[in-house]
PAFIFI-108745 format. One record per residue (C-alpha): residue in one letter; x, y, z. Coordinates in steps of 0.05 Angstrom, whole numbers, padded with zeros to 5 digits, always signed. Layout:
<atoms>
AXYZ ...
</atoms>
This chain:
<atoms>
X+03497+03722-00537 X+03444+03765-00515 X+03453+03841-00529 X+03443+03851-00455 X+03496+03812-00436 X+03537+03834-00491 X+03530+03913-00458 X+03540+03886-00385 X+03601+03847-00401 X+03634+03918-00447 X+03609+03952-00381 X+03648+03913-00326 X+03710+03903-00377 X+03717+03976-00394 X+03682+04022-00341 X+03711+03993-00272 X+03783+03970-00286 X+03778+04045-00313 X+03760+04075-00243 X+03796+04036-00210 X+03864+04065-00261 X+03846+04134-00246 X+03835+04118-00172 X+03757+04148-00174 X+03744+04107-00114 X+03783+04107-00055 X+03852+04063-00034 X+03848+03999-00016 X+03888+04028+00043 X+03836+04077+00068 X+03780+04027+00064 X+03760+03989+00123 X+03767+03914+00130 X+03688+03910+00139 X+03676+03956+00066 X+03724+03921+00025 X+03698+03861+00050 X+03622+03870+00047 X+03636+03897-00029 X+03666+03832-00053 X+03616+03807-00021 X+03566+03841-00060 X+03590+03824-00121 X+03594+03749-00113 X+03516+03747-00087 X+03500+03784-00154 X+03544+03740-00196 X+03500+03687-00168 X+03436+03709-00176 X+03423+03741-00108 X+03416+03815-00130 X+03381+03836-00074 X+03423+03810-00026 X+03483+03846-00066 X+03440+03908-00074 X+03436+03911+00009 X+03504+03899+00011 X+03529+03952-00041 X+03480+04000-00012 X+03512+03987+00058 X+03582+04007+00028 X+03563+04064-00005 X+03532+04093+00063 X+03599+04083+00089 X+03639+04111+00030 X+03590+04145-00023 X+03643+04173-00072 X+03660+04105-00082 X+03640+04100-00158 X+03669+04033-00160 X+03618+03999-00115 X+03561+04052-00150 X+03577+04022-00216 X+03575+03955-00188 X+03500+03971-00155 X+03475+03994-00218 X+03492+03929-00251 X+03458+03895-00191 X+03396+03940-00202 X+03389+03930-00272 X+03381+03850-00255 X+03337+03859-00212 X+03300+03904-00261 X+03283+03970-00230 X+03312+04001-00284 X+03306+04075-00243 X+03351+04065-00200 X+03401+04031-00243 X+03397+04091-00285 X+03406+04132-00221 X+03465+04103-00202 X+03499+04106-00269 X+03481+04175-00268 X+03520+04203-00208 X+03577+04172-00239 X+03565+04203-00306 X+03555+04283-00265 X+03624+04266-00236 X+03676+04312-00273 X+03726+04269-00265 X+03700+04214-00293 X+03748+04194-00353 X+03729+04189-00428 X+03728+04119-00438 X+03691+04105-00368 X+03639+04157-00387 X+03625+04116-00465 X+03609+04060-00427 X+03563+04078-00376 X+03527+04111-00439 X+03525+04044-00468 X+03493+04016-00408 X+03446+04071-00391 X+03420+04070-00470 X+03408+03996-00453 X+03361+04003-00394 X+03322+04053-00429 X+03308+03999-00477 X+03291+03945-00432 X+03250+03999-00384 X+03215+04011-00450 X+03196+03938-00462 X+03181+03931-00398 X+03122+03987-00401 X+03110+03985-00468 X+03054+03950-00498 X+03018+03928-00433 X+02968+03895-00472 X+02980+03853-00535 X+02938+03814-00583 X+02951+03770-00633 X+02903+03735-00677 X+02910+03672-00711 X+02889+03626-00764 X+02906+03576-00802 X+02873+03524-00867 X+02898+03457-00877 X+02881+03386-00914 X+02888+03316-00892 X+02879+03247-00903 X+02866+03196-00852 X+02876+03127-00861 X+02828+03104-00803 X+02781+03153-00786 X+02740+03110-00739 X+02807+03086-00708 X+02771+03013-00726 X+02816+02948-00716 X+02853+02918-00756 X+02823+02849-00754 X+02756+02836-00764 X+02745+02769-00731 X+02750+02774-00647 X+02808+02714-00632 X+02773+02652-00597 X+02707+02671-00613 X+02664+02659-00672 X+02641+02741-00669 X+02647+02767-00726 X+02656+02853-00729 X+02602+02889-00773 X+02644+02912-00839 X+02624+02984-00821 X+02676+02982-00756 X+02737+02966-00789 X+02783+03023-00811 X+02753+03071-00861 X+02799+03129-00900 X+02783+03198-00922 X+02808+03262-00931 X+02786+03326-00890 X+02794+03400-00889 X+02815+03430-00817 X+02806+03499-00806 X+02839+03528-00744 X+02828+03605-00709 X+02849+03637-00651 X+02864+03700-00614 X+02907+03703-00558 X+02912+03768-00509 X+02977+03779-00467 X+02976+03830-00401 X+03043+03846-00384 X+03045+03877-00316 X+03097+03947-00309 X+03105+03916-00232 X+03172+03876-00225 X+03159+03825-00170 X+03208+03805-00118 X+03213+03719-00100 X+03257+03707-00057 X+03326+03735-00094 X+03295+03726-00161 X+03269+03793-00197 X+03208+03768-00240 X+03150+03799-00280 X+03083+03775-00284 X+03046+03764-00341 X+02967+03740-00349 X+02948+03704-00415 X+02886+03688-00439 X+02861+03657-00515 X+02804+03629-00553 X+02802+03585-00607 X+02759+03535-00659 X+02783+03481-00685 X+02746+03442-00745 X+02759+03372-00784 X+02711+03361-00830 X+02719+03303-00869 X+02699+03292-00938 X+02652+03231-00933 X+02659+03200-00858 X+02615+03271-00836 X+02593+03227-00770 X+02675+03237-00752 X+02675+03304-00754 X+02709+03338-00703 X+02692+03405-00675 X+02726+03435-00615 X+02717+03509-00588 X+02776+03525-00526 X+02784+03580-00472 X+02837+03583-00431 X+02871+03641-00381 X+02917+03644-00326 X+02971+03673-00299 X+03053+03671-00317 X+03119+03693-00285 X+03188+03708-00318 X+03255+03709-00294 X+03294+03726-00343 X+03353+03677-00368 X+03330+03629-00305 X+03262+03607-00308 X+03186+03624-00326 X+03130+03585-00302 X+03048+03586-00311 X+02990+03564-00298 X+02928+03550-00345 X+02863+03539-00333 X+02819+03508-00402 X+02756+03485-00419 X+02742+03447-00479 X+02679+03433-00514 X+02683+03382-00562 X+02639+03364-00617 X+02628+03296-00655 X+02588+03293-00724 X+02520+03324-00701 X+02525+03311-00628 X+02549+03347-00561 X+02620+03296-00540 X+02641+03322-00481 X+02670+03383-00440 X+02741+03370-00416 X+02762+03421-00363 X+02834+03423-00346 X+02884+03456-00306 X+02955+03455-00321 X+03018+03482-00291 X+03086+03484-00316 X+03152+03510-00285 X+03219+03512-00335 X+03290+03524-00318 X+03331+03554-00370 X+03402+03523-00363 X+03461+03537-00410 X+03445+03513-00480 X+03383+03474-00449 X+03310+03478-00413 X+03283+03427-00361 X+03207+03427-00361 X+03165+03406-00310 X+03090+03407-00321 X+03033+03371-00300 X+02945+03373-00317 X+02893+03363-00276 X+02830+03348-00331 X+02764+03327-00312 X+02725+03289-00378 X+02655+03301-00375 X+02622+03266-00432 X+02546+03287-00450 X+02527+03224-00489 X+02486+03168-00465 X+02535+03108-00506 X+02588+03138-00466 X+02561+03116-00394 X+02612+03108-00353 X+02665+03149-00392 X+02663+03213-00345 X+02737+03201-00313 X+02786+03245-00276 X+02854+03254-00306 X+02917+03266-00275 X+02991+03259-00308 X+03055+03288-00289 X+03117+03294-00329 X+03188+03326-00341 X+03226+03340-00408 X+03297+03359-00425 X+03309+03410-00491 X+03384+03418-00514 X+03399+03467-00569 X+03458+03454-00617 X+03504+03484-00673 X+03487+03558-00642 X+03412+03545-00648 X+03406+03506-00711 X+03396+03445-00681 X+03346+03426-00620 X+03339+03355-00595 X+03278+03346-00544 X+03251+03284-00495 X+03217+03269-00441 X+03168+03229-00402 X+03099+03229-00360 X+03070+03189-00313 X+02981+03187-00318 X+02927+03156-00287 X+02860+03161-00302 X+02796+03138-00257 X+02733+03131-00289 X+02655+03119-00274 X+02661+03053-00301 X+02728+03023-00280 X+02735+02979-00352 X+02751+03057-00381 X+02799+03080-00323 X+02874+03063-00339 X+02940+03085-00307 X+03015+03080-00342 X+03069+03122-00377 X+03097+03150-00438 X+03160+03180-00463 X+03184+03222-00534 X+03239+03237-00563 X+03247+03289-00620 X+03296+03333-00657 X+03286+03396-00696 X+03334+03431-00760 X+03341+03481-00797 X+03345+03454-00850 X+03347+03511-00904 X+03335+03591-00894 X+03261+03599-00864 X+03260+03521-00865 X+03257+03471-00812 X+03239+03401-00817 X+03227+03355-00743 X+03223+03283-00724 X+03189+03257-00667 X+03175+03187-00628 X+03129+03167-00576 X+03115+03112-00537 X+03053+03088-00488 X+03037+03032-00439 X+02968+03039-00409 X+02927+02987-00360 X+02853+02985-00355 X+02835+02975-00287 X+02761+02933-00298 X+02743+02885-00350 X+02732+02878-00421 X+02664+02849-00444 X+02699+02810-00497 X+02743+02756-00478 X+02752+02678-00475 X+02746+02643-00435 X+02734+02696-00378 X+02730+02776-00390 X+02793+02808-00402 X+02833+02872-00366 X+02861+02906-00427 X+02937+02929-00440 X+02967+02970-00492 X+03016+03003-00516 X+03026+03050-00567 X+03076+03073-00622 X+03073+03136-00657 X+03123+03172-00711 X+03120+03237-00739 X+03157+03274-00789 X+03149+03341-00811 X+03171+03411-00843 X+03155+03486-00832 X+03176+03536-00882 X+03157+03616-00862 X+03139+03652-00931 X+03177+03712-00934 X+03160+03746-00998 X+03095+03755-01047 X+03021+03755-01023 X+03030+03703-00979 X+03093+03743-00943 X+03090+03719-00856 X+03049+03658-00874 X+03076+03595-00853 X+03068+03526-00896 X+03070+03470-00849 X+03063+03392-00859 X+03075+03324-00828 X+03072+03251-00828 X+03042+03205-00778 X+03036+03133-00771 X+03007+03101-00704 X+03008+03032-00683 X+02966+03010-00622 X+02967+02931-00589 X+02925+02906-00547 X+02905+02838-00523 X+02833+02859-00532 X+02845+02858-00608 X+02786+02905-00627 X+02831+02961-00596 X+02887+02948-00638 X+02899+02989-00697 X+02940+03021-00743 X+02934+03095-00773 X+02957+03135-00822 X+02949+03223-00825 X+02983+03260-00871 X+02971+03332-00872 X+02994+03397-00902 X+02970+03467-00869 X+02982+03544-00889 X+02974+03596-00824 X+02997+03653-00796 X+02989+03698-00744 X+02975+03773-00740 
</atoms>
């Protein structure tokens, strides 16, 4: 239980039966059918969620009775939701300058105001954050030119060059970052929700250089930025905008440019995600005519947590089609995961994950007997893995991360399907 909720809930248990025992607000008697009724009133809306409708109503019965601490106490609640923490603080206020405000009452309208001075001072501190990151790593790679497993094409007498089928090596990855967060001071008002907006931005290189397969090296230097709202304990959503420029051995890949939003609902124990990506693939070498494709997918994903936190079980599934210059590289289909996280010892977590993937070219395959071939796949992938933070010693806030990952790809174009193997372990950390 949040500490916020743990002051609001002390609040409403000890502060307003309190008033109500000492009779700080007015009889029952002496209030009019229309008060008494627009106060409940306000105090269901903000029970669920509607805090500015509750705030208009509470505000409307105070006009009408203003020494009626009762419904002030219940408006500074309803302001504090709806974050503007000055008035909340107000309102607490005039209860606390009353004289005959009792003991007990006045201990826990300290309580609360002590709490929105914390949360007002979140809110306007640190308006701009930065965090750097970085992080070393090894690898091996069973397949580093994802090359098929066969090496004779079925029904034909073609026979692949040796050099296609899978090769393994080992690599060193290197990884850094920085990431800058604005939060804005302004609390924004949608619809009865009470958000703040946030803008993030970050910039990153990524490098896998292997140890003998150099042509396979992978370079890949990201920017992305966009904008973010929070409502806190219901939802937070963003947008990001991301270019990618990707390097392979000595030559220029392609630049991917993406945007991606994502909207997710927190729910009681639980998150539902909803995110999608827009991502145009613009590849700059001539063997990849007819690559350049636009890429669309859309997808939702459940998180539950369990055993007060210990334990978080994750799946989902998305929905992606691709159209490309050449229409034997443009594909459509769907994928799911599943995937489960423990702690699994103090600073220690260890995760499993599964995923699955149909995909269906939409033109034909050069290879193929008798006549060309549209190809179909699917694709298997398992993961297991283990994070430990480093608490003590020089390496104190580093994290030492590693998994396990085994992919299995089919097709009926058998020189696309494969088998791999990456095993990694990486030490990072961010500052």
């Amino acid at each position: 239980m949040s500490r916020n909720k743990t002051v609001r809930q002390a609040f409403t248990r000890l502060a307003i039966p309190a008033l109500l025992a000492v009779g700080l607000s007015p009889a029952v008697a002496q209030e009019t059918v229309d008060v008494e009724k627009l106060f409940k009133e306000g105090i269901f809306q903000r029970e669920q969620g509607n805090v500015f409708t509750s705030i208009e109503a509470l505000e409307t019965v105070l006009s009408n009775q203003p020494s009626l601490h009762r419904a002030r106490l219940e408006l500074a609640v309803a302001y504090f939701r709806a974050m503007n923490y000055e008035q909340a603080q107000q309102q607490a206020q005039r209860v606390l300058d009353d004289p005959k405000t009792p003991e007990n009452v006045r201990l826990a309208v300290l309580a609360f105001m002590a709490q929105i001075k914390r949360d007002q001072a979140v809110l306007l501190a640190k308006r701009h954050t930065w965090e750097p990151s970085v992080s070393l790593g090894l690898m091996y790679d069973s397949n580093v030119n994802v090359g098929p497993s066969s090496a004779t094409i079925p029904g034909t007498l073609f026979v692949l060059d040796p050099g296609s089928l899978p090769r393994s090596d080992e690599a060193g990855v290197v990884q850094a970052g920085i990431a800058h967060t604005y939060n804005s001071p302004t609390v924004m008002r949608l619809g009865e929700t009470a958000t703040r907006f946030i803008w993030q931005s970050r910039a990153g290189l990524y490098n896998k250089a292997y140890f003998s397969e150099s042509a396979y090296n992978l370079t890949a230097l990201s920017v992305a930025t966009g904008p973010g709202w929070i409502a806190p304990n219901k939802w937070r959503a963003n947008i990001n905008l991301q270019l990618d420029d990707l390097y392979l051995g000595s030559s220029h890949l392609a630049l991917y440019t993406s945007l991606a939003p994502s909207v997710t609902w927190q729910l009681k124990s639980a998150e539902l995600t909803w995110n999608a990506i827009f991502l145009n693939k613009d590849f700059k070498r001539a063997v990849d005519n007819g690559r350049n494709s636009d890429y669309v997918a859309t997808g939702l994903s459940y998180g539950h947590l369990f055993n007060q936190g210990k334990v978080a079980v994750q799946g989902g599934v998305t929905v992606f089609d691709e159209k490309a210059d050449a229409s034997r590289f443009g594909n459509d289909g769907w994928e799911a995961f599943i995937g489960a996280n423990f702690v699994a010892w103090q600073n220690g977590t260890v995760f499993a994950r599964y995923n699955y993937k149909e995909a269906k070219y939409k033109g034909n395959e050069l290879v193929g007997i008798p006549l060309p071939l549209t190809r179909d796949e699917t694709e298997d992938r398992y993961e297991i893995g283990f994070g430990h933070n480093l608490k003590e010693g020089a390496l104190a806030n580093w994290k030492l991360s590693g998994s396990w990952q085994q992919t299995r790809a089919r097709s009926n174009v058998s020189i696309y399907t494969y088998d791999r193997e990456v095993v990694s372990v990486n030490l990072g950390r961010s500052f």
